[in-house]
FIVEX-130118 format. One line per 10 residues: number of its first residue (from 1); for each residue x, y, z of C-alpha. Coordinates in steps of 0.2 Angstrom, whole numbers. Layout:
N
NUM) X Y Z ~ ...
//
This chain:
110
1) 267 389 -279 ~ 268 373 -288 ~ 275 355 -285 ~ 293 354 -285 ~ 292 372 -295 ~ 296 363 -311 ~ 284 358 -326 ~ 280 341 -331 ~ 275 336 -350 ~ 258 339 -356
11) 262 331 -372 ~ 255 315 -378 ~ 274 308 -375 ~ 272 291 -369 ~ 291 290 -362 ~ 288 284 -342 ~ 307 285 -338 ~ 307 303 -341 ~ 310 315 -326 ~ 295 327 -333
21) 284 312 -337 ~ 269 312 -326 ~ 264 297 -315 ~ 251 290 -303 ~ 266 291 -290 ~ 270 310 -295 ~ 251 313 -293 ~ 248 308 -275 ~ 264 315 -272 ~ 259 334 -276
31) 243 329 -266 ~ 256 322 -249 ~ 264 339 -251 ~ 249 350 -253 ~ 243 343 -234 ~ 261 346 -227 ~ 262 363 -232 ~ 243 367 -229 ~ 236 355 -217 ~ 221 356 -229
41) 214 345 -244 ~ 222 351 -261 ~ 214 368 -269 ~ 203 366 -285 ~ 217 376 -292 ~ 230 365 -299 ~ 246 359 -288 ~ 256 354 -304 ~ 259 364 -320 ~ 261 356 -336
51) 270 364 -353 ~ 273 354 -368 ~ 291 350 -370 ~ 289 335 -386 ~ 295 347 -401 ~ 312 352 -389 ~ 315 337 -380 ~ 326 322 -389 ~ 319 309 -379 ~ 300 313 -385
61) 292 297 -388 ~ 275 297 -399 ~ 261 285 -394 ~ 261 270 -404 ~ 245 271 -411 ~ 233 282 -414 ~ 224 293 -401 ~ 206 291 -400 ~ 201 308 -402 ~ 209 305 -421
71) 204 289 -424 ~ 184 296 -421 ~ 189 313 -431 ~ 194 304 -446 ~ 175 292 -446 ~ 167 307 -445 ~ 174 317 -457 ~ 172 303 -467 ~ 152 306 -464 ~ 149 288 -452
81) 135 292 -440 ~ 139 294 -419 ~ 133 276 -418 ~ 144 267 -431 ~ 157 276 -423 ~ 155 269 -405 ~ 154 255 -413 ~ 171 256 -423 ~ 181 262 -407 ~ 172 253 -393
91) 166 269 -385 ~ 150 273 -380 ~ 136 285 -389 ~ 139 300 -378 ~ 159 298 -377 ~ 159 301 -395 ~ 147 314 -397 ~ 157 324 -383 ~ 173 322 -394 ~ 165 325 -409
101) 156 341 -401 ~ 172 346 -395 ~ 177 345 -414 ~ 165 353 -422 ~ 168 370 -408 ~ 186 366 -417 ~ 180 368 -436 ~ 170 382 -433 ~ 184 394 -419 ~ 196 391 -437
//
């Protein structure tokens, strides 16, 4: 049992009018109807499911920039060190050595 049994957009798609877009309002909304169907606090399982529509969906919109996790990946291959990186994107030490952890776990699962 989900939230209105529909999937919302797990993409980065960065369209806020879109029905499958989800917002702070959708979020407390799942939350509202876990309590009216349970009478409890919501379950560590998640309410909502997400699928990733953007490669189907003609009113995908890409973010305007560059995400983060992208702008560190390319320093680091690049060979800057964890702390000129923080630096660079205004992110502390530890922010950047989880995403670039989470990178290398990447390199090595390919």
């Amino acid at each position: 049992m989900k939230f209105r049994d529909e999937a919302f957009c797990g993409s980065n798609c960065t369209n806020t009018v879109c029905r499958r877009y989800f917002t702070q309002a959708a979020k407390e909304n799942a939350g509202a109807w876990w309590k009216t169907v349970s009478g409890d606090l919501p379950p560590s399982w998640p309410l909502v499911a997400f699928a990733d529509f953007s490669l189907e969906c003609e009113k995908y919109m890409p973010p305007k920039r560059p995400m983060l996790k992208t702008k560190i990946e390319t320093l680091w291959r690049q060979g800057r060190t964890p702390e000129d990186i923080a630096c660079s994107v205004n992110r502390s030490r530890r922010e950047v050595a989880t995403v670039i952890s989470r990178l290398k776990k990447r390199v090595k699962a390919s």
